[in-house]
N, C-alpha and C positions, 0 to 999 in steps of 0.2 A: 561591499561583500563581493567576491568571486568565487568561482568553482575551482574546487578544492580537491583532492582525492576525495575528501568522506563526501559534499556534495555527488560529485558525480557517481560514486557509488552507490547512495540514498537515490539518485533520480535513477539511475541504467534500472536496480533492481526494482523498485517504482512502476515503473513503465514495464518494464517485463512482466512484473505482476498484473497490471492492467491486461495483457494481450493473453498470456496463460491462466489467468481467472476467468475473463469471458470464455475463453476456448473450454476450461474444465465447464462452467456453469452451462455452459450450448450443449454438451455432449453427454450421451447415453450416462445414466449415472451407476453405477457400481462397476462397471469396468477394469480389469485391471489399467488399462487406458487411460480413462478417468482419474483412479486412483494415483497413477503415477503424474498427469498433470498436477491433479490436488496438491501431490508430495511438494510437487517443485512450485508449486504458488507456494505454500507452507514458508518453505525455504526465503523464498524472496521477498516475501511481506516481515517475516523477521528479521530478514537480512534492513529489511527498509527503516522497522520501527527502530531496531536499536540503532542502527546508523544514525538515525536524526537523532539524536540524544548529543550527538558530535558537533550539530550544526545548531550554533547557540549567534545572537542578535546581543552584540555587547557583552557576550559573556556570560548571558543568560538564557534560560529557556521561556518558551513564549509559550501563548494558552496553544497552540499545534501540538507541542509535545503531549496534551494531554489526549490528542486520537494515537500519539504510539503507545500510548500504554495501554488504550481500550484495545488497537491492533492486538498487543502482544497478549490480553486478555479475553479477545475474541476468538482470536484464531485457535488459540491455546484451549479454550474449554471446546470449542467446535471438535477441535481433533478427540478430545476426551469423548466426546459423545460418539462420532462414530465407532472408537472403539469400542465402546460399550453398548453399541448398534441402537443407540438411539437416532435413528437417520434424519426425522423430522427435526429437532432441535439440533445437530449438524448443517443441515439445507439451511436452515433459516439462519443458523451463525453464521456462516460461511458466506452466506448470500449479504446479511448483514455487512460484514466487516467487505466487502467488496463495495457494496454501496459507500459505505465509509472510505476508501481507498480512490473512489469514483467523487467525492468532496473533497479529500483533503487535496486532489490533483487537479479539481479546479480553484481552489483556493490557488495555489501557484502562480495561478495568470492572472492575481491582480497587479496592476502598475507599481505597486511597493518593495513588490516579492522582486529577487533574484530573475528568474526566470519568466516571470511578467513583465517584467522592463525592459527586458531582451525583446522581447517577442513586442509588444506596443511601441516602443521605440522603433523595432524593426519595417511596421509598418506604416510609421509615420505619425501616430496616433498621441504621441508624446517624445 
Protein backbone atom coordinates (compact mmCIF):
# COMPACT_ATOMS: atom_id res chain seq x y z
CA UNK A 1 0.00 0.00 0.00
CA UNK A 2 1.02 3.76 -0.56
CA UNK A 3 -0.20 7.12 0.09
CA UNK A 4 -2.81 7.92 -2.15
CA UNK A 5 -4.68 11.25 -2.39
CA UNK A 6 -7.78 9.62 -0.17
CA UNK A 7 -4.93 8.49 2.20
CA UNK A 8 -3.38 11.53 2.81
CA UNK A 9 -6.47 13.36 2.96
CA UNK A 10 -7.95 10.71 5.70
CA UNK A 11 -4.41 11.36 7.72
CA UNK A 12 -3.83 15.66 6.98
CA UNK A 13 -7.72 15.85 8.19
CA UNK A 14 -7.10 13.14 11.12
CA UNK A 15 -4.31 14.88 12.50
CA UNK A 16 -5.97 18.35 12.24
CA UNK A 17 -8.72 16.89 14.03
CA UNK A 18 -6.38 15.75 16.92
CA UNK A 19 -4.68 19.33 17.31
CA UNK A 20 -8.34 21.43 16.94
CA UNK A 21 -10.28 18.89 19.25
CA UNK A 22 -7.83 19.06 22.05
CA UNK A 23 -7.68 22.87 21.57
CA UNK A 24 -11.71 23.02 21.43
CA UNK A 25 -11.86 20.38 24.68
CA UNK A 26 -9.03 22.86 26.66
CA UNK A 27 -11.00 25.87 26.11
CA UNK A 28 -13.72 27.89 27.72
CA UNK A 29 -16.73 25.98 26.61
CA UNK A 30 -19.86 27.93 25.05
CA UNK A 31 -17.78 30.39 23.42
CA UNK A 32 -18.37 31.60 20.17
CA UNK A 33 -14.56 30.50 20.06
CA UNK A 34 -15.22 27.33 21.03
CA UNK A 35 -17.97 26.92 19.07
CA UNK A 36 -16.30 27.77 15.96
CA UNK A 37 -13.33 25.37 16.82
CA UNK A 38 -16.08 22.61 17.55
CA UNK A 39 -17.47 23.50 13.81
CA UNK A 40 -14.25 22.80 12.27
CA UNK A 41 -13.45 19.59 14.27
CA UNK A 42 -17.06 18.58 13.09
CA UNK A 43 -15.85 19.20 9.59
CA UNK A 44 -12.62 17.23 9.81
CA UNK A 45 -13.62 14.18 11.77
CA UNK A 46 -16.29 13.69 8.93
CA UNK A 47 -14.03 14.69 6.41
CA UNK A 48 -11.80 11.77 8.10
CA UNK A 49 -14.72 8.94 8.65
CA UNK A 50 -16.01 9.01 5.26
CA UNK A 51 -12.62 9.41 3.65
CA UNK A 52 -11.58 5.90 5.09
CA UNK A 53 -14.42 4.18 3.57
CA UNK A 54 -11.85 5.00 0.25
CA UNK A 55 -9.01 3.14 1.87
CA UNK A 56 -9.86 -0.44 1.68
CA UNK A 57 -6.76 -3.64 2.36
CA UNK A 58 -7.52 -5.95 -0.83
CA UNK A 59 -10.46 -4.32 -1.79
CA UNK A 60 -12.03 -4.50 1.28
CA UNK A 61 -12.98 -2.98 4.41
CA UNK A 62 -11.50 -4.04 7.77
CA UNK A 63 -12.94 -4.18 11.44
CA UNK A 64 -11.32 0.10 11.52
CA UNK A 65 -14.09 0.92 9.37
CA UNK A 66 -16.31 0.19 11.96
CA UNK A 67 -14.97 3.49 14.48
CA UNK A 68 -16.03 5.51 11.09
CA UNK A 69 -19.12 4.81 11.33
CA UNK A 70 -19.35 5.16 15.32
CA UNK A 71 -17.41 8.65 14.22
CA UNK A 72 -19.99 9.50 11.82
CA UNK A 73 -22.60 8.39 14.60
CA UNK A 74 -21.09 10.11 17.36
CA UNK A 75 -20.32 13.24 16.26
CA UNK A 76 -23.49 13.34 14.56
CA UNK A 77 -25.88 12.85 17.69
CA UNK A 78 -23.27 15.00 19.88
CA UNK A 79 -24.15 18.01 17.54
CA UNK A 80 -27.95 17.03 17.77
CA UNK A 81 -27.76 17.43 21.54
CA UNK A 82 -26.11 20.56 21.63
CA UNK A 83 -28.63 21.80 19.51
CA UNK A 84 -31.12 20.83 21.52
CA UNK A 85 -28.92 22.19 24.63
CA UNK A 86 -28.52 19.17 26.11
CA UNK A 87 -24.75 20.25 26.95
CA UNK A 88 -24.04 17.28 29.30
CA UNK A 89 -24.71 14.49 26.75
CA UNK A 90 -22.84 16.79 23.92
CA UNK A 91 -19.48 16.97 26.48
CA UNK A 92 -19.55 13.39 26.94
CA UNK A 93 -20.12 12.51 22.99
CA UNK A 94 -17.80 14.81 21.84
CA UNK A 95 -15.30 14.04 24.48
CA UNK A 96 -16.16 10.32 23.55
CA UNK A 97 -15.61 10.36 19.94
CA UNK A 98 -12.19 12.23 20.53
CA UNK A 99 -11.01 9.63 22.72
CA UNK A 100 -12.08 7.32 19.88
CA UNK A 101 -10.13 9.44 17.38
CA UNK A 102 -7.06 9.43 20.07
CA UNK A 103 -7.27 5.13 19.43
CA UNK A 104 -7.98 4.83 16.14
CA UNK A 105 -4.57 7.18 15.73
CA UNK A 106 -2.65 4.94 17.61
CA UNK A 107 -3.79 1.90 16.10
CA UNK A 108 -1.88 3.53 12.92
CA UNK A 109 1.61 2.97 14.42
CA UNK A 110 1.40 -0.73 14.55
CA UNK A 111 4.28 -2.26 12.19
CA UNK A 112 1.39 -3.61 9.68
CA UNK A 113 -0.22 -0.35 9.32
CA UNK A 114 0.95 2.01 6.29
CA UNK A 115 2.26 4.52 8.42
CA UNK A 116 3.65 2.36 11.26
CA UNK A 117 6.02 0.77 8.98
CA UNK A 118 7.19 4.04 7.86
CA UNK A 119 7.82 5.23 11.24
CA UNK A 120 9.49 1.63 12.93
CA UNK A 121 11.30 1.15 9.82
CA UNK A 122 12.41 4.65 10.06
CA UNK A 123 13.90 4.06 13.27
CA UNK A 124 15.44 0.94 12.78
CA UNK A 125 13.05 -1.06 14.76
CA UNK A 126 12.12 -3.18 11.73
Amino acid sequence: MEFTPVILIHMLSAIGAIVIGGVALGMKKGTSLHRAFGRTWVVLMITAALVSFGIRTSGHFSWIHLLSVFTLLAVSASVFAAVKGRIRAHRRGMTNAYIGLLVAGAFTFLPQRLLGHLVWHAVGLI
